[in-house]
C-alpha positions in Angstrom: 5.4 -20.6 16.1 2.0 -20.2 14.5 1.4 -24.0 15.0 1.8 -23.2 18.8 -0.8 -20.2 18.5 -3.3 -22.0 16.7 -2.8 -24.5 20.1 -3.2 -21.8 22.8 -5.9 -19.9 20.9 -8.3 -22.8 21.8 -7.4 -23.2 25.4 -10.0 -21.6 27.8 -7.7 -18.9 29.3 -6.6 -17.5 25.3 -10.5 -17.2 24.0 -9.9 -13.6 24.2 -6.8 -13.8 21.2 -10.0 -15.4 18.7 -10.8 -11.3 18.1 -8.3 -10.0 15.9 -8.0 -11.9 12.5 -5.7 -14.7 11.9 -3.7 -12.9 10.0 -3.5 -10.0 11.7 -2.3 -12.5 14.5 0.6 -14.0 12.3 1.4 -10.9 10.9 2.8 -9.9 14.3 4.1 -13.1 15.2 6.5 -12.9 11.9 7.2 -9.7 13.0 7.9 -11.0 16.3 10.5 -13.7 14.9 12.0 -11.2 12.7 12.9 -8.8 15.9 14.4 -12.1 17.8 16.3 -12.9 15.1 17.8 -9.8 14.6 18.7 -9.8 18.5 20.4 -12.6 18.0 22.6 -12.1 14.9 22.9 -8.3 14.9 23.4 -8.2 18.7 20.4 -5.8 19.2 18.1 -5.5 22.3 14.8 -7.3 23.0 11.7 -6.8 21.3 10.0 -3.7 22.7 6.1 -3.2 22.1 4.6 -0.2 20.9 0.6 0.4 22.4 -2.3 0.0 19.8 -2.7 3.9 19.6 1.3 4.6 18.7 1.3 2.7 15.4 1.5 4.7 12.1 0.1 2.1 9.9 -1.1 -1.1 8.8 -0.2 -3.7 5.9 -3.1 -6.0 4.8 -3.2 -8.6 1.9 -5.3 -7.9 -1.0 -7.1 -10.7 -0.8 -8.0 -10.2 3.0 -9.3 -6.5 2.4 -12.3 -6.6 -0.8 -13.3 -3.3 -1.8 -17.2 -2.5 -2.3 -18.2 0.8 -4.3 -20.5 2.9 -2.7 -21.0 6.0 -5.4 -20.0 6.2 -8.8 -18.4 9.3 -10.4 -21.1 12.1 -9.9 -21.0 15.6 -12.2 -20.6 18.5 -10.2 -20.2 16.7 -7.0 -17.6 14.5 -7.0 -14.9 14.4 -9.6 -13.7 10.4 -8.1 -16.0 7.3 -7.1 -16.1 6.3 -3.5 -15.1 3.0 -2.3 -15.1 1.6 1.1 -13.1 -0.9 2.6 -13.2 -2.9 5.6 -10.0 -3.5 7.7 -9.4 -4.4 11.3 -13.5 -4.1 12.2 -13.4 -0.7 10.6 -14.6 0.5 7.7 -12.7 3.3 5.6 -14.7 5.2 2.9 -12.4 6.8 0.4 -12.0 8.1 -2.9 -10.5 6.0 -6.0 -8.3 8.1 -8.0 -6.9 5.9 -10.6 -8.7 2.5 -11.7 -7.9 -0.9 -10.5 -6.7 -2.5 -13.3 -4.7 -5.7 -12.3 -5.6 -7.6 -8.8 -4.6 -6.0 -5.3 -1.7 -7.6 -3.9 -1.3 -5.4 -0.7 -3.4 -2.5 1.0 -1.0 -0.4 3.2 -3.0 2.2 5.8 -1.0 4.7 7.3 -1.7 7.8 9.8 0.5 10.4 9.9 1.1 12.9 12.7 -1.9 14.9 12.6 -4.0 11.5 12.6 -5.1 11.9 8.8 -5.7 8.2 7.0 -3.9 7.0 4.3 -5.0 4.0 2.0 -2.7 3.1 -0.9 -3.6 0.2 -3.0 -0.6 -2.0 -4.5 -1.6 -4.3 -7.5 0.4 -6.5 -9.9 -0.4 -4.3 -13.3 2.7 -3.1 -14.9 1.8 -0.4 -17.9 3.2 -0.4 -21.2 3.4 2.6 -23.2 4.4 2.3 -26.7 5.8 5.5 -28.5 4.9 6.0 -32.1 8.2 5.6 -34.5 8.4 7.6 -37.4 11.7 6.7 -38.7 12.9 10.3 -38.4 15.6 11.7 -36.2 15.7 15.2 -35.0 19.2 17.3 -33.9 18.9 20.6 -31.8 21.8 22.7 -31.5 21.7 25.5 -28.8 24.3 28.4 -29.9 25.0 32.0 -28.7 24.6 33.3 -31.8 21.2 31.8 -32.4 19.5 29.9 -29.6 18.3 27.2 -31.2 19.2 25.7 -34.1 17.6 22.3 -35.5 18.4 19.8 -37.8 16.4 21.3 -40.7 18.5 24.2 -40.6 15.4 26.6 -38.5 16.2 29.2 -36.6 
């Protein structure tokens, strides 16, 4: 199906479907095949088309959307450094909270009812935390005669 789009995006009369990015392009068309293969296994309806203003959100590769930072952490003014990001033609300015540490795999934007943007960032760093092992294990009893109890006899 994407083989027949790249065809009919350089005829004449489909110039006009060279705008949005390529991806953005196969992005609905897989999309598209999902919803026609669910008609025909599940037994559901035809494909129905929402307009460009009714969407709630966006999915993105990582690799399609680079970030550029525009203001480190200031004192007193800003407690997070500011990124922007281009997606779709637009830019978004918004505020890291955590670092990047691995590489972005997916940036999701999302708009919720009152039309407030949402940018999360997915990336393919998993955290290890190692707890310190002292060889020593501790016993809590909780009593009515004495509330607490531990294993060194406490009270």
């Amino acid at each position: 199906m994407s083989k027949h789009l790249t065809h009919l995006k350089k005829l004449e009369k489909y110039q006009h479907w060279n705008i949005p990015y390529s991806w953005a392009l196969q992005n609905m068309l897989k999309r598209l095949a999902q919803s026609f293969r669910e008609m025909k296994t599940l037994g559901r309806g035809h494909p129905q088309f929402k307009s460009c203003k009714k969407h709630k959100g966006m999915t993105f590769d990582g690799g399609q959307a680079p970030l550029e930072k525009v203001l480190d952490k200031q004192k007193h003014e800003r407690n997070h450094p500011t990124y922007k990001i281009r997606l779709n033609g637009r830019w978004y300015r918004f505020a890291l909270h955590r670092a990047i540490e691995g590489k972005i795999l997916r940036v999701q934007v999302t708009r919720d009812a009152l039309g407030d943007v949402y940018i999360t960032l997915t990336e393919d760093f998993t955290e290890v935390r190692y707890e310190p092992k002292t060889g020593k294990a501790e016993g809590f009893d909780f009593g009515i005669k004495d509330f607490l109890t531990t294993s060194d006899g406490e009270r």
